[in-house]
Residue frames as qw, qx, qy, qz and C-alpha x, y, z in Angstrom:
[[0.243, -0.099, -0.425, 0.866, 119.30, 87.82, 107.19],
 [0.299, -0.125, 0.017, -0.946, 116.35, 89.90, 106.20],
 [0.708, -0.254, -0.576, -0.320, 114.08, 86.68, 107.00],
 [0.505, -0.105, -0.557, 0.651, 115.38, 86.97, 110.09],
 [0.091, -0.211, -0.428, 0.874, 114.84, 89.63, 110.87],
 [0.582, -0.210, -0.244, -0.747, 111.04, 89.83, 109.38],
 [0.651, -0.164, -0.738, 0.069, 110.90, 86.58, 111.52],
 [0.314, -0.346, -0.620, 0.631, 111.44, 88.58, 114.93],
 [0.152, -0.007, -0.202, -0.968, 109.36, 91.27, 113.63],
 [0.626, -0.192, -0.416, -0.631, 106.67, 89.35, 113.74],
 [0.496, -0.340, -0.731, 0.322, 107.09, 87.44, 117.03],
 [0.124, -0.273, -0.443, 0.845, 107.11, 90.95, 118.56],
 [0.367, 0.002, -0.379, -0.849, 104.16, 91.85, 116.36],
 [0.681, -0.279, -0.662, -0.145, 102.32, 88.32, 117.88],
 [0.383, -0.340, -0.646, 0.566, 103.53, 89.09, 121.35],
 [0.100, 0.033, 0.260, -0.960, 102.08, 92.58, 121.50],
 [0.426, -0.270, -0.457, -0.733, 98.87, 91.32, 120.22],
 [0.566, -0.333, -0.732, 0.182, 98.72, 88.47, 122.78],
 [0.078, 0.342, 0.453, -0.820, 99.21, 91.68, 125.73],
 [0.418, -0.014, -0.111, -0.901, 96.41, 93.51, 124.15],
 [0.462, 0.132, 0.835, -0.268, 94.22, 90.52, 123.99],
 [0.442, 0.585, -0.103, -0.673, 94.16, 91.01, 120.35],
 [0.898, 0.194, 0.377, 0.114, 93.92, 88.35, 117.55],
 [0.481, -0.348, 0.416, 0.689, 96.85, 88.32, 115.36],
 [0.321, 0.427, 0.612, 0.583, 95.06, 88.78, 112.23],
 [0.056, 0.949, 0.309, 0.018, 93.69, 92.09, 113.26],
 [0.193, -0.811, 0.251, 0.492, 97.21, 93.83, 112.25],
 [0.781, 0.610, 0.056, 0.122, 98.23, 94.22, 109.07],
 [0.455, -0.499, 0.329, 0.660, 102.48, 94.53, 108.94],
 [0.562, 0.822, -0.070, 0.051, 103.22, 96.74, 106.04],
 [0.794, -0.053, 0.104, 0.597, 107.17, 96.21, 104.81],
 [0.154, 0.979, 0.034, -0.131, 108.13, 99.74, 104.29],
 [0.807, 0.460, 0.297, 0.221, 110.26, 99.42, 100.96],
 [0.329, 0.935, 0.066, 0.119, 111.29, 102.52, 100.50],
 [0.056, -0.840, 0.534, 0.080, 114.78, 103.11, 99.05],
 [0.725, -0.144, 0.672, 0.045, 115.25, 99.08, 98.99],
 [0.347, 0.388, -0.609, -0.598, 116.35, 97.65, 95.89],
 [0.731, 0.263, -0.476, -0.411, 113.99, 95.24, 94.06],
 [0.616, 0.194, -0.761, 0.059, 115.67, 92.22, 94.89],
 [0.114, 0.106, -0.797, 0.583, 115.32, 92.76, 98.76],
 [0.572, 0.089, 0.227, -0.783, 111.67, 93.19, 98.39],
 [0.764, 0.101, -0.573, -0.279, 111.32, 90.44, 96.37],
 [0.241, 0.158, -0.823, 0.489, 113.42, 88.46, 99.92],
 [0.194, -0.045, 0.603, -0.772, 110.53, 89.41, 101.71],
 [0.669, 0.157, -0.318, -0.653, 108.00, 88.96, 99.29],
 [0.670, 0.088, -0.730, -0.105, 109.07, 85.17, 99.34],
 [0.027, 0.015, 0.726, -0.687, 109.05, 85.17, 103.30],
 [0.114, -0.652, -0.745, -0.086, 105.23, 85.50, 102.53],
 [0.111, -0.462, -0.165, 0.864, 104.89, 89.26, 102.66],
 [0.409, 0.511, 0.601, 0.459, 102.45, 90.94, 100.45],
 [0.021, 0.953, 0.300, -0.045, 101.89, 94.25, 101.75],
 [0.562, 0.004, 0.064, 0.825, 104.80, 97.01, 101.06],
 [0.067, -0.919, -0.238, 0.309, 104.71, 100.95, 101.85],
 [0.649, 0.089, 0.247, 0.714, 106.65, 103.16, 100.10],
 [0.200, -0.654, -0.176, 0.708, 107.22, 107.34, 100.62],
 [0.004, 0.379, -0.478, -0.793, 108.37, 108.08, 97.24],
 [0.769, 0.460, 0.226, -0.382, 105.53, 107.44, 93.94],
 [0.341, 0.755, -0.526, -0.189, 108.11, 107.26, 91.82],
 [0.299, -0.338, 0.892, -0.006, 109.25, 104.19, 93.74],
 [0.540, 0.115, 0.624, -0.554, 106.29, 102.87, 93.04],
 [0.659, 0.670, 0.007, -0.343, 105.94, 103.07, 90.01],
 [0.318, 0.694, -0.643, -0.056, 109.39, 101.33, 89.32],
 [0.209, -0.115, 0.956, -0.172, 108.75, 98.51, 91.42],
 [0.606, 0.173, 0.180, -0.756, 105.59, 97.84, 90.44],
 [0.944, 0.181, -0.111, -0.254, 106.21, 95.67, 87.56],
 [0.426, 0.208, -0.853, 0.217, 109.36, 93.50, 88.82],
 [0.322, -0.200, 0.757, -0.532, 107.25, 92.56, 91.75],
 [0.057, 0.234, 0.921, 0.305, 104.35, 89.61, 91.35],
 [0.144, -0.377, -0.400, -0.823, 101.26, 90.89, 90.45],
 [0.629, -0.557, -0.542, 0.003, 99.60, 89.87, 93.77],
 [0.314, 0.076, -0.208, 0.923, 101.89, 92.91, 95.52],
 [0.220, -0.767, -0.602, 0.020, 100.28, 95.25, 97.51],
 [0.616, 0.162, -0.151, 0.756, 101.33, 98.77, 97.55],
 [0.102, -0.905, -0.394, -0.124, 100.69, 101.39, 99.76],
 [0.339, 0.642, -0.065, 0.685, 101.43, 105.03, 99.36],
 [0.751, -0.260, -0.423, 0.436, 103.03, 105.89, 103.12],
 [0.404, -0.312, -0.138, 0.849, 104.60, 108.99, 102.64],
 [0.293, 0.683, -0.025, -0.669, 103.56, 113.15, 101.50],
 [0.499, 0.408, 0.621, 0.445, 101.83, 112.61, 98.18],
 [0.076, 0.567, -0.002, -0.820, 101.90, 115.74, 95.52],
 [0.672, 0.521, 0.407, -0.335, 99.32, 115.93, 93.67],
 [0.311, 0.662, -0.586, -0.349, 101.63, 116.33, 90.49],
 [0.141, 0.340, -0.927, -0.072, 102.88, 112.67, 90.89],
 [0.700, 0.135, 0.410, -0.569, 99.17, 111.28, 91.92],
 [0.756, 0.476, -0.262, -0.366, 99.35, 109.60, 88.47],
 [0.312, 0.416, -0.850, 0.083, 102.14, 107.49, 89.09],
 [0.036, -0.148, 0.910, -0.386, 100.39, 105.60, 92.10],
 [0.570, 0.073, 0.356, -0.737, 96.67, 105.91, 91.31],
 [0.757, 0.197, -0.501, -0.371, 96.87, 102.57, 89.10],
 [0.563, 0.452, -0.680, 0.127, 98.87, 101.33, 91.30],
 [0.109, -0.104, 0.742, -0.653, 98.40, 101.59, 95.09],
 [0.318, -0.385, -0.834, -0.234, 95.97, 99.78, 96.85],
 [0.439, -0.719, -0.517, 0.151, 96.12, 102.81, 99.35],
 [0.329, 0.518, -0.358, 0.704, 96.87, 105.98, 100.21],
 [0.562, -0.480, -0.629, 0.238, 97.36, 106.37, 103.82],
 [0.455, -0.190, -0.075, 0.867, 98.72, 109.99, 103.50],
 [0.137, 0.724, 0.409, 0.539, 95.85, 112.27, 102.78],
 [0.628, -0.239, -0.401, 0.623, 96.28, 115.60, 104.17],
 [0.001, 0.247, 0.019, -0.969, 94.72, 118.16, 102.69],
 [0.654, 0.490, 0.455, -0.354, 91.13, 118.41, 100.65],
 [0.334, 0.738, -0.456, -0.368, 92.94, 120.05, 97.89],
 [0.057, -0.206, 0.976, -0.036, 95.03, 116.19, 97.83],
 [0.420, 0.257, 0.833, -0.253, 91.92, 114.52, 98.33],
 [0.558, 0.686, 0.079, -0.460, 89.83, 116.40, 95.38],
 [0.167, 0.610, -0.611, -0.476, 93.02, 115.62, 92.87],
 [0.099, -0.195, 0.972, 0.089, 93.01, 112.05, 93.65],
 [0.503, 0.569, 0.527, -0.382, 88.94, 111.96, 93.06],
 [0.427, 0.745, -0.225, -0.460, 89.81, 113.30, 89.67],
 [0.109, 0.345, -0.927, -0.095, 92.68, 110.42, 88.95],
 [0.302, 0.060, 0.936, -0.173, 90.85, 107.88, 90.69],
 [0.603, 0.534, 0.532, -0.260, 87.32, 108.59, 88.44],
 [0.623, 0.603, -0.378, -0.325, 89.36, 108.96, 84.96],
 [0.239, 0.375, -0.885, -0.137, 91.34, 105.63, 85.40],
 [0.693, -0.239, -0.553, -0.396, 87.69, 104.02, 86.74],
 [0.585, -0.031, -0.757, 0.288, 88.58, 103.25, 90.28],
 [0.418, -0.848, -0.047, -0.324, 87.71, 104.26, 93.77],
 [0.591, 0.299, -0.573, 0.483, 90.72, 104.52, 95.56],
 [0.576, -0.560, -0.419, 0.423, 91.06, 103.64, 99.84],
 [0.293, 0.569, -0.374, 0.672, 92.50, 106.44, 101.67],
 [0.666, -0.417, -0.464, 0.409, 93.44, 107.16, 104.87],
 [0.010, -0.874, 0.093, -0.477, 93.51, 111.01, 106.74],
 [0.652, 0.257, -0.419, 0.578, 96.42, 111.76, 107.67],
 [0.503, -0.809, -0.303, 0.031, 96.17, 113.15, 111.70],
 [0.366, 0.445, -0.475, 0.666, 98.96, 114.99, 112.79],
 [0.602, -0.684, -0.354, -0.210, 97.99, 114.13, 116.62],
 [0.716, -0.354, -0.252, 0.546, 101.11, 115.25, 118.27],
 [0.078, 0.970, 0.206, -0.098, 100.82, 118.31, 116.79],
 [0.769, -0.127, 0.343, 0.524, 104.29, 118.81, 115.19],
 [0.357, 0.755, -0.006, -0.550, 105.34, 121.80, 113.30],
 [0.196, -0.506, 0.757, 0.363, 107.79, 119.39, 111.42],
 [0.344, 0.271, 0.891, -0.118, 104.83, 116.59, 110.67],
 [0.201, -0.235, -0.826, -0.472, 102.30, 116.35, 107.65],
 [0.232, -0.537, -0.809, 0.067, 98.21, 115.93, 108.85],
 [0.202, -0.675, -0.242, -0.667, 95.56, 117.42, 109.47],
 [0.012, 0.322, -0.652, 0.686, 95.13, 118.42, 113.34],
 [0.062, -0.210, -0.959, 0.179, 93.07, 116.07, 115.48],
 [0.231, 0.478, 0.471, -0.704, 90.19, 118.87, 116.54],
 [0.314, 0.450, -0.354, -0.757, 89.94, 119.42, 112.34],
 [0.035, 0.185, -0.952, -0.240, 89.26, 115.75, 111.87],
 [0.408, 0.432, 0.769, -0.236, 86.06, 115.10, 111.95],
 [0.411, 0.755, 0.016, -0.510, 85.08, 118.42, 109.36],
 [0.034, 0.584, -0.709, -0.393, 87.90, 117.14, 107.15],
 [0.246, -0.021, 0.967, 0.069, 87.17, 113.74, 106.98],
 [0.419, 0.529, 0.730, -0.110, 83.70, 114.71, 106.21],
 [0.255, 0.744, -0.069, -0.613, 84.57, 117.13, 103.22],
 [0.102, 0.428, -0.816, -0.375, 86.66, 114.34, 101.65],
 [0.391, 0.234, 0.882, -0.117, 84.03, 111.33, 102.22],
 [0.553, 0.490, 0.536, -0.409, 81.79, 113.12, 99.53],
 [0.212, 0.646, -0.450, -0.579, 83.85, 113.38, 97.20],
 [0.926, 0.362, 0.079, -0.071, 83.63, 110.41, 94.31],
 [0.519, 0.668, -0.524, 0.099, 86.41, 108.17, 93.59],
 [0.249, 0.455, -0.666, 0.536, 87.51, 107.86, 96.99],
 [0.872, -0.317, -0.342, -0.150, 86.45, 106.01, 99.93],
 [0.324, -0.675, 0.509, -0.426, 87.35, 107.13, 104.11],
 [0.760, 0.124, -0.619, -0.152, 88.94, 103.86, 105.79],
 [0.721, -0.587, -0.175, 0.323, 90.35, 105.16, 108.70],
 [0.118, 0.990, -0.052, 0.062, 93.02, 107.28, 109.69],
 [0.837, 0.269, -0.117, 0.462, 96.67, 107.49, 109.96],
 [0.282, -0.954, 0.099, 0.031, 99.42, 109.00, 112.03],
 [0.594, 0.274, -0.403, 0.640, 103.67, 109.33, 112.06],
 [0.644, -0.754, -0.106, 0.076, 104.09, 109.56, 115.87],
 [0.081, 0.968, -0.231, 0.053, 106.94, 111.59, 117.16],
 [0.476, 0.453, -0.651, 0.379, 110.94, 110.39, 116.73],
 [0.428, -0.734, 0.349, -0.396, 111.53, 108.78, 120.17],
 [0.180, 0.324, -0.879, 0.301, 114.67, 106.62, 121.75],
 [0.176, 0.096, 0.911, -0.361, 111.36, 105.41, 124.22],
 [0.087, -0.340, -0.799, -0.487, 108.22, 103.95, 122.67],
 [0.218, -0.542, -0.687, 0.432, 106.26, 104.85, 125.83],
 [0.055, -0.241, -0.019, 0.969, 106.62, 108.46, 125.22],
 [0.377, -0.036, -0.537, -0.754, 104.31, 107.77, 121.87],
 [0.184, -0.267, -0.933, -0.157, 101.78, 105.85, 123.62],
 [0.037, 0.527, 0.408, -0.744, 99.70, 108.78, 124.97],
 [0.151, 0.537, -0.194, -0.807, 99.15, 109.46, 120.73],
 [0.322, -0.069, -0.884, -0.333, 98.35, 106.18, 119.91],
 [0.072, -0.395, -0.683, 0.610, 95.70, 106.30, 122.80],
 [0.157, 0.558, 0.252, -0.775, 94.12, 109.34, 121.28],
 [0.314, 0.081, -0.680, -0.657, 94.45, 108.73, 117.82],
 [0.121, -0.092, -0.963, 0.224, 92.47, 105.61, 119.13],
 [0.090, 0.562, 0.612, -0.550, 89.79, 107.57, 120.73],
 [0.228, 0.501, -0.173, -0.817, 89.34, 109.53, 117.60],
 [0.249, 0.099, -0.835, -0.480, 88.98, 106.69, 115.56],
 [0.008, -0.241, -0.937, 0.254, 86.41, 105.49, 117.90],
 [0.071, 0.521, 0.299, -0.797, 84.66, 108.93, 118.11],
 [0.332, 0.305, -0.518, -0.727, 84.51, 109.09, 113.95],
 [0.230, 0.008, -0.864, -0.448, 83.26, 106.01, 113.34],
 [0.083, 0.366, 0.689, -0.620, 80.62, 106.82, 116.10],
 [0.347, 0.551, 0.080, -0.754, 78.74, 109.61, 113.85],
 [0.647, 0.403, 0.624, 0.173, 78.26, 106.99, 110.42],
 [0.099, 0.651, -0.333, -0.675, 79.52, 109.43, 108.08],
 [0.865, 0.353, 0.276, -0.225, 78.52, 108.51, 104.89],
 [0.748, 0.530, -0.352, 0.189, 81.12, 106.86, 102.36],
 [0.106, -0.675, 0.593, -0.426, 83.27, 106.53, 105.77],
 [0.933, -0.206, -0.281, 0.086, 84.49, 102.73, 106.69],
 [0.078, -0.780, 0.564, -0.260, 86.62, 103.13, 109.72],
 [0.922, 0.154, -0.281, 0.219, 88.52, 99.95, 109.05],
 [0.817, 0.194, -0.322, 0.437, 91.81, 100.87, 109.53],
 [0.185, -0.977, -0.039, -0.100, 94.67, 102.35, 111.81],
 [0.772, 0.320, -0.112, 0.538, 97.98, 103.05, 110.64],
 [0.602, -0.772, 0.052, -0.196, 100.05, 103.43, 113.46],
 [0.784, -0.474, 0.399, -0.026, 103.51, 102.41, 114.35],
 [0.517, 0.714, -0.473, -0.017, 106.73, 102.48, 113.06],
 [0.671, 0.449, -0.507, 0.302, 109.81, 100.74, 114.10],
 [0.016, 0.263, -0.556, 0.788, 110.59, 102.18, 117.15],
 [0.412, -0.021, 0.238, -0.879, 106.75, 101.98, 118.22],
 [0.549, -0.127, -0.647, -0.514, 105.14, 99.58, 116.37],
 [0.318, -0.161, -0.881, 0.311, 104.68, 97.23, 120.08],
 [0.048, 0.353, 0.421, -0.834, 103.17, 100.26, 121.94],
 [0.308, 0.150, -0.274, -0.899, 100.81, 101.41, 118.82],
 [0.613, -0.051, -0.690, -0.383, 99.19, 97.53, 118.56],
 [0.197, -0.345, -0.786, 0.474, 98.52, 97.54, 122.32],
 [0.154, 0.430, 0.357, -0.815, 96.20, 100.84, 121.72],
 [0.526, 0.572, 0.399, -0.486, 94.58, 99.74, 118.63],
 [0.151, 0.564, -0.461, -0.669, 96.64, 100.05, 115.51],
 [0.801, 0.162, 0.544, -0.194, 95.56, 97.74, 112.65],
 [0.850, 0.492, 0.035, 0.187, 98.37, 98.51, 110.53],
 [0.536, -0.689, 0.280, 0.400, 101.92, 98.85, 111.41],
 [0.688, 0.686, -0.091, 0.219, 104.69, 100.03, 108.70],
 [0.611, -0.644, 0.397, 0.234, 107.80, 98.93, 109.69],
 [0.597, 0.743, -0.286, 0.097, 110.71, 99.22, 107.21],
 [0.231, 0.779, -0.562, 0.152, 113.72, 99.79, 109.01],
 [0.622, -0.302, 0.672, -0.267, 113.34, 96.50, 111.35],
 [0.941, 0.120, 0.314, 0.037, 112.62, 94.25, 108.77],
 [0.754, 0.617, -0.010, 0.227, 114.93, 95.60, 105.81],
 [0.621, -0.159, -0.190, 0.743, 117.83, 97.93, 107.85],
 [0.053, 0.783, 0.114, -0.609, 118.25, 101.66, 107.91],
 [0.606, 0.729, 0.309, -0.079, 117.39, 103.22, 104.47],
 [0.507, -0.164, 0.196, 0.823, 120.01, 104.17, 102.13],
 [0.307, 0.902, 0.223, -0.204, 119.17, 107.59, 101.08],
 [0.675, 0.467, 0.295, 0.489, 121.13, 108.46, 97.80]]
């Protein structure tokens, strides 16, 4: 069943590129894991998934080793800097930065365990009081307070568009994120590769890869709705 349903996940993930006139390989699907037990990630894994998101570090750090070492994991949801340790061996990304304070810790993790670790700044472009990120007009200063730090390394940015029954609604924030991403990687900031945009959930994911996303993190389409304990 879940091969199924990662199976129509990805036709609608091929058909939205085709409207955009976009090659398929310029979206990355992330499996967003979180809550799943072990064994259903592994289901997908064998479907030929490698990439997997997950909210919680903790998860991470428990799945880590029952998955194959070729796993990709990337940190999705609010990271506190307390639990940084659990994911900074592990993730191959964080896509959730959100604050400088966050960004300075993980420089500190990421240059005692030898690594430079991706991130992604978190945008909060809908402007939510409920929502994570930094606000769109702050993004450019932000982005360039974290790029000099050591360890760490700007890739692009990242948004959770608002809850909505109609995707359309969100495509006026994938649009702008868009232009922002265009607008940053305009000014060459140094240590700043704007690679990526992580865009598009479930509900959205169709509408986010017609305006540009280049990573979608869909969970609840491929695996079901989460069980939260």
């Amino acid at each position: 069943m879940l091969k199924d349903n990662l199976q129509e996940v990805e036709k609608r993930v091929s058909m939205a590129c085709e409207r955009a006139g976009r090659s398929r390989d310029e979206v990355l699907l992330i499996a967003v894991s979180k809550t799943k037990p072990v064994e259903m990630v592994q289901e997908i894994y064998d479907a030929g998934v490698r990439d997997f998101g997950e909210n919680h570090p903790q998860e991470i750090r428990e799945k880590f080793p029952q998955l194959p070492s070729d796993t990709k994991w990337h940190m999705i949801g609010h990271l506190q800097t307390n639990k940084i340790k659990y994911i900074i061996e592990r993730a191959c990304m964080v896509h959730s930065v959100d604050s400088v304070h966050l960004a300075e810790e993980i420089s500190k993790a990421a240059i005692k365990s030898g690594r430079c670790m991706p991130v992604l700044a978190e945008i909060n472009m809908a402007k939510e009081a409920s929502k994570y990120g930094v606000m769109p007009e702050d993004a450019e200063d932000f982005i360039r307070q974290i790029a000099a730090l050591p360890g760490i390394r700007v890739e692009g940015l990242m948004t959770i568009a608002p809850y909505t029954e109609h995707a359309e609604e969100n495509r006026v924030y994938f649009r702008d994120m868009k232009k922002l991403f265009v607008d940053i990687r305009g000014k060459n900031i140094d240590n700043v590769n704007m690679h990526h945009l992580s865009m598009g959930m479930t509900g959205d994911f169709e509408v986010a890869i017609e305006e540009g996303a280049t990573m979608v993190r869909v969970g609840t389409g491929i695996f079901g709705a989460s069980n939260y304990h």
